[in-house]
C-alpha positions in Angstrom: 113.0 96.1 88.0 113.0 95.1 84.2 112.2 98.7 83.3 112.5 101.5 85.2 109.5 103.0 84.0 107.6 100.2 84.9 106.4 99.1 88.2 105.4 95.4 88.6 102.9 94.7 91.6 101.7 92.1 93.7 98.1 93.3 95.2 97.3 91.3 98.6 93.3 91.9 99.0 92.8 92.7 95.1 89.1 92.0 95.0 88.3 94.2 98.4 87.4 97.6 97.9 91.1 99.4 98.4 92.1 96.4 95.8 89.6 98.2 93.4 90.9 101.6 93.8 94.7 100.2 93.4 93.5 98.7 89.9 91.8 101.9 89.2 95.6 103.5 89.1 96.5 100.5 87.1 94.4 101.1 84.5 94.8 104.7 84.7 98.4 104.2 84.6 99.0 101.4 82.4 102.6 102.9 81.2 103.4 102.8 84.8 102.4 99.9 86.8 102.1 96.1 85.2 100.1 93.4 87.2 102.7 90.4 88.1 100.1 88.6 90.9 97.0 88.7 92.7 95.9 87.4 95.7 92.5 86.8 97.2 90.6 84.7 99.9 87.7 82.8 97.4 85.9 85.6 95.2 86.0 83.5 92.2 84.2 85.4 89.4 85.7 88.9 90.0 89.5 87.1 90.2 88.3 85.3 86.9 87.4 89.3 85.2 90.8 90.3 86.6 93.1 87.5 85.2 91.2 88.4 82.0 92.5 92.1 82.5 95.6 92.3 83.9 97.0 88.2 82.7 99.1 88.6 85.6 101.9 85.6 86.0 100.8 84.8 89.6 97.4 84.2 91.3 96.9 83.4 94.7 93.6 82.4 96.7 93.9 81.4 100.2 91.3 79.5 100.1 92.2 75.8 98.9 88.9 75.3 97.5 88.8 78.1 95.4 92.0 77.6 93.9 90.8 73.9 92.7 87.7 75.3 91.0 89.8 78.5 89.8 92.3 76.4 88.4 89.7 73.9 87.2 88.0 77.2 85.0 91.3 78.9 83.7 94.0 76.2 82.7 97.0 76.9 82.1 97.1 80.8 81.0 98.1 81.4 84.6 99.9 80.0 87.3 97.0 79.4 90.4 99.0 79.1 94.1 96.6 77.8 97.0 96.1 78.5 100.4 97.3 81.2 103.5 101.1 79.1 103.4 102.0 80.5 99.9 101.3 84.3 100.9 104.7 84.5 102.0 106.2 83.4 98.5 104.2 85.7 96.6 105.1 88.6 98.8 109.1 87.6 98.5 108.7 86.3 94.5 111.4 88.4 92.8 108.8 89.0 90.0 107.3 91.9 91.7 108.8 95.1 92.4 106.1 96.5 95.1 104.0 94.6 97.7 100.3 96.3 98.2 98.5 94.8 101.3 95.2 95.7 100.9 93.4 93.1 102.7 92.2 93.1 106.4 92.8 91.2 109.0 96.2 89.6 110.6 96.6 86.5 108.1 99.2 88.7 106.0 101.5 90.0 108.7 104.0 87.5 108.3 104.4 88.1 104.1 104.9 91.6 105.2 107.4 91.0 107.5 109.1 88.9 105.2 108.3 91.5 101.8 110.4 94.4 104.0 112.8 91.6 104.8 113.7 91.3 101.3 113.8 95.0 100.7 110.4 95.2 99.1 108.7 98.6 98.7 105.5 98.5 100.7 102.2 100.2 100.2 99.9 99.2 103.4 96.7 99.9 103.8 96.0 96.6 106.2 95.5 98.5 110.3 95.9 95.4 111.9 99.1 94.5 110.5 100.4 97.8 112.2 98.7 97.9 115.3 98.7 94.0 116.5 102.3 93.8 114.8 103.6 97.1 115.0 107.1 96.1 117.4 107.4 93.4 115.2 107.1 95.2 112.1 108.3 98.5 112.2 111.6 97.8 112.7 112.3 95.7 109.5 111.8 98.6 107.8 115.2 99.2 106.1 115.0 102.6 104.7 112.8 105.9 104.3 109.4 105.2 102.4 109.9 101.8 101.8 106.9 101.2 103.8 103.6 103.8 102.2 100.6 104.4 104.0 98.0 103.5 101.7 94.6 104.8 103.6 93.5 108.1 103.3 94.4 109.8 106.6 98.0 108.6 107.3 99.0 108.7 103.9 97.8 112.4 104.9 100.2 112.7 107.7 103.0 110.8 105.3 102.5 113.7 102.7 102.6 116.2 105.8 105.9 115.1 107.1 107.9 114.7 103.8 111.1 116.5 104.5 110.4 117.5 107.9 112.1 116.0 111.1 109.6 113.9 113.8 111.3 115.7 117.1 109.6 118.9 115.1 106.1 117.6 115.8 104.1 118.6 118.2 100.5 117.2 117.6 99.2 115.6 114.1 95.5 115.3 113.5 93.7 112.5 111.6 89.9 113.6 110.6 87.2 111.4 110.8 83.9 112.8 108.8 81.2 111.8 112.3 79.9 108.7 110.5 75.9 108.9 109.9 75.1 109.2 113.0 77.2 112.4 114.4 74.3 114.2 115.2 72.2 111.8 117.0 71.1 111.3 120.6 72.2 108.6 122.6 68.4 107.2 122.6 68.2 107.3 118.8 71.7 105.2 118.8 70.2 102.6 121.3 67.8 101.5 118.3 70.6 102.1 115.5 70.6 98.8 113.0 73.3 97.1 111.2 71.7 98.3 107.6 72.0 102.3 108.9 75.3 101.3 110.0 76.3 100.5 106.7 75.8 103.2 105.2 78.7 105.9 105.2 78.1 109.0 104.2 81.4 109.6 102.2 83.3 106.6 101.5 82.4 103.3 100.2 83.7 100.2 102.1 83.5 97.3 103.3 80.5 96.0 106.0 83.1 95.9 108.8 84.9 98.8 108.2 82.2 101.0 107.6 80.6 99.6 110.9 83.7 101.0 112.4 83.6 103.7 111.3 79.9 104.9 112.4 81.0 104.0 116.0 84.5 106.0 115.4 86.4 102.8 116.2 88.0 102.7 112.8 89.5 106.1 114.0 90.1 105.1 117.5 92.2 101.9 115.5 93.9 104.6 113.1 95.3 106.8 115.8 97.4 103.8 117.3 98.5 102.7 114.1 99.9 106.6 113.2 102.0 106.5 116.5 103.7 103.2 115.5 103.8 104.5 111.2 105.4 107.6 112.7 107.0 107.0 116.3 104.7 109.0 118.1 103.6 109.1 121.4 100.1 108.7 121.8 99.8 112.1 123.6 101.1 113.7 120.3 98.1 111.7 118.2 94.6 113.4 117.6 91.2 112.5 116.0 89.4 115.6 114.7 85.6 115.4 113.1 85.5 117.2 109.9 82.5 116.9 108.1 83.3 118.0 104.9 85.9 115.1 104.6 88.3 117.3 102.5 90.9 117.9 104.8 92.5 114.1 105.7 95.4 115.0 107.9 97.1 117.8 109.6 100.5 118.3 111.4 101.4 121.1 114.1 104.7 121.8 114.4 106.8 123.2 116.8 106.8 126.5 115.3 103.3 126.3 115.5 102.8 125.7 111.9 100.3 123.7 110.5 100.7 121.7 107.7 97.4 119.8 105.9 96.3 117.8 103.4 93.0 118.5 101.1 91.9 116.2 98.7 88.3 115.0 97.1 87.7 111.9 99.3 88.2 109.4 96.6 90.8 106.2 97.4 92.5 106.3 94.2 94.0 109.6 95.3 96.0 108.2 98.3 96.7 104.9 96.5 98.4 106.7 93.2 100.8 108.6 96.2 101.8 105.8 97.5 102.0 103.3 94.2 103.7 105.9 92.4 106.2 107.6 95.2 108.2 109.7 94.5 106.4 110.7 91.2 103.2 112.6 91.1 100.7 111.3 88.7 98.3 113.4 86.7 95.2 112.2 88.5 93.1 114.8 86.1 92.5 111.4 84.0 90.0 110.7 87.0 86.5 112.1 87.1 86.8 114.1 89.9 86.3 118.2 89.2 88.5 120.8 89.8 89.5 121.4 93.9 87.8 124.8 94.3 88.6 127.0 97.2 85.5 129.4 96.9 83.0 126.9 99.0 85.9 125.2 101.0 84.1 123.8 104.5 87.3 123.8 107.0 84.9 123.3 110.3 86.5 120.7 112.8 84.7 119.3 115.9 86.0 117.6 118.9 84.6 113.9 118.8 82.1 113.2 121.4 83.2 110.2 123.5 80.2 109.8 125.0 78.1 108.9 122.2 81.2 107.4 120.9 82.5 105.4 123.7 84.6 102.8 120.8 87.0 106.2 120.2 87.5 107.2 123.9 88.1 103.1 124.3 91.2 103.2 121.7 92.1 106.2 123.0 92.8 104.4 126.8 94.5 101.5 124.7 97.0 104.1 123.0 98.4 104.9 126.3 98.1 102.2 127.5 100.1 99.8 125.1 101.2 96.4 125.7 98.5 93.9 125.3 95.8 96.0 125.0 96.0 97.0 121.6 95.5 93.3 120.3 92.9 93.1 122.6 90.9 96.0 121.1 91.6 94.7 117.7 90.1 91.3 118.3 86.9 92.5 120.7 85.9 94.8 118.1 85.4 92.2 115.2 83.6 89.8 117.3 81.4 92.7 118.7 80.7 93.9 114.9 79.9 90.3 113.8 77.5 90.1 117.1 75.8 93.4 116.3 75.5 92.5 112.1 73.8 89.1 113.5 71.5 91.6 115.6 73.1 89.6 118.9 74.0 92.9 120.4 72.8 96.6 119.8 74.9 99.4 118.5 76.1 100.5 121.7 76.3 97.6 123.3 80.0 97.0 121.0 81.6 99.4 123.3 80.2 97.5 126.1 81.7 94.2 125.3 84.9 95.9 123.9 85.6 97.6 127.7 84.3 94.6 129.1 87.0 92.4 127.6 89.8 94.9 128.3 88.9 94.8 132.1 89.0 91.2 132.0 92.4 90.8 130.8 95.0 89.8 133.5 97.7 88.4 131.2 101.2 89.6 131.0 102.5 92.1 128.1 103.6 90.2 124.7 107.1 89.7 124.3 106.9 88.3 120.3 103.9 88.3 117.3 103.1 85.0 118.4 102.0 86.0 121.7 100.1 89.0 120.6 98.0 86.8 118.1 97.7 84.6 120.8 96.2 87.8 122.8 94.0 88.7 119.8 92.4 85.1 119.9 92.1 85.5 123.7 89.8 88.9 123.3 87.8 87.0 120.7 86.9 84.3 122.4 86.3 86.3 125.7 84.1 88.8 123.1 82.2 85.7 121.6 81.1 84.3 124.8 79.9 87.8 126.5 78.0 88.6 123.4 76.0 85.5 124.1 
């Protein structure tokens, strides 16, 4: 680092949603964090507002096309990189002090691997990276909270365990708010549609994600990645509905304590944790009022698996292991592409989800290559049955 007080980033997804609520921080914080690069697939015009704010050094789109017409529309005030093969450069570029991958998707697991490889500090809020990659990940990390959970619930759990020992943890819980369509019957989800889908009723996200998270898959996907962030076995990993969407993680302990976190559910809480560790930032700049305990809504449901078949199907893949958790992973974003095209209904995605599990007869991965190869296998198996 030039300056100490000064923490230069590289944001990996800046245009996406979590990208937004990084920047927020940065704008929040400008005495703190300094943009060096940016990276995105091929939104032009928002990339173009943020050069214009944050002149960072570095830009990155992976798509080739948009990095002609970018470079084409900005000259020289910035240096414009092209394409997926110079991810791993901007990750490792000695310019930048922390990594934030905030895209989805597997296209950024190998600048990861390489950013910890060269001792970068690590804010993540990619799921895939963790639970497609995780034995292939994990262990580059070289020391304590170089890698920060960025998303909400296991940067929950993070906070939770600070200072405490893992053989001390008996169960930890990550909440999931029920999605829109917690109370519903399982004939009023037959006719559910990809617009009521999208529409969570707390957070604001992405089509895909939130799509996940009405069907409690995003969950299901969160509760493997928490064993491999935190070495846990599955049996020790929860989901929890909690309505009130306050409460984002809890951890029992041996002693029978319980340790949780309670925020407002906004993203630029989590992200200024992690972006700023081990400060705490005075997030009062934010317009978010004061955390009253007067009306405080602590009620917790168990998730119903039957209306949600997606959670009880990653919960089988968490004990399970081995292939399965790529194979999850790449069934569930060709089934949520097949429902938003109206191919398949909205419970149908658990039905080609299982169905591709039960077809797999392949043998464990042994590297990341194979498990990619695994998650292109459950893809193409999920493409043709949703035909």
């Amino acid at each position: 680092m030039t300056n100490s007080s000064i923490t230069r980033l590289c944001i990996i997804g800046a245009t996406g949603s979590v990208g937004s609520s990084v920047l927020k921080v940065c704008r929040l914080f400008p005495d703190k964090f300094s943009i060096h690069s940016l990276c995105a697939h091929k939104n032009i015009e928002t990339m173009l507002s943020l050069i214009t704010e944050f002149r960072p050094k570095k830009v990155l789109m992976t798509d080739h096309s948009a990095a002609s017409e970018l470079r084409s529309r900005i000259g020289d005030s910035c240096q414009i990189m092209g394409g997926l093969e110079s991810l791993e450069e901007l990750a490792t570029d000695s310019g930048s002090d922390q990594i934030i991958f905030a895209s989805s998707g597997t296209q950024a697991i190998t600048a990861l691997q390489k950013a910890l490889m060269a001792n970068k500090n690590i804010s993540l809020a990619n799921k895939e990276s963790i639970v497609v990659a995780g034995p292939w990940v994990m262990p580059l990390v070289r020391r304590q909270d170089q890698l920060r959970p960025l998303d909400s619930e296991h940067n929950a759990i993070w906070q939770c365990l600070r200072g405490e020992e893992t053989k001390t943890v008996k169960r930890i819980f990550l909440t999931a708010s029920g999605g829109p369509f917690r109370n519903m019957s399982l004939k009023e989800l037959e006719v559910v549609t990809p617009v009521m889908a999208g529409k969570h009723p707390v957070w604001k996200m992405g089509q895909k994600i939130t799509i996940d998270s009405a069907t409690l898959m995003n969950k299901g996907i969160e509760l493997i990645e928490a064993m491999n962030l935190f070495e846990l076995h599955h049996s020790k990993v929860k989901a929890v509905v909690h309505p009130g969407s306050l409460v984002h993680g809890m951890v029992e302990f041996t002693d029978l304590t319980v340790k949780l976190m309670a925020s407002y559910p906004d993203m630029t809480l989590p992200a200024a944790t992690a972006m700023a560790f081990p400060e705490r930032l005075d997030m009062s700049r934010i317009s978010l009022p004061e955390f009253n305990l007067t009306p405080l809504n602590l009620c917790f449901e168990e998730p119903d698996l039957v209306r949600f078949p997606c959670l009880g199907l990653a919960m089988e893949v968490a004990a399970r292991g081995g292939p399965y958790p790529a194979l999850l992973v790449g069934a569930d974003e060709i089934a949520v592409e097949s429902f938003i095209r109206g191919e398949i209904s909205f419970m149908q995605i658990a039905t080609v989800i299982r169905k591709v599990l039960e077809s797999y007869s392949g043998k464990d991965p042994v590297d990341l290559e194979e498990s990619i190869f695994i998650l292109e296998w459950a893809r193409n198996k999920a493409r043709l049955l949703c035909k």
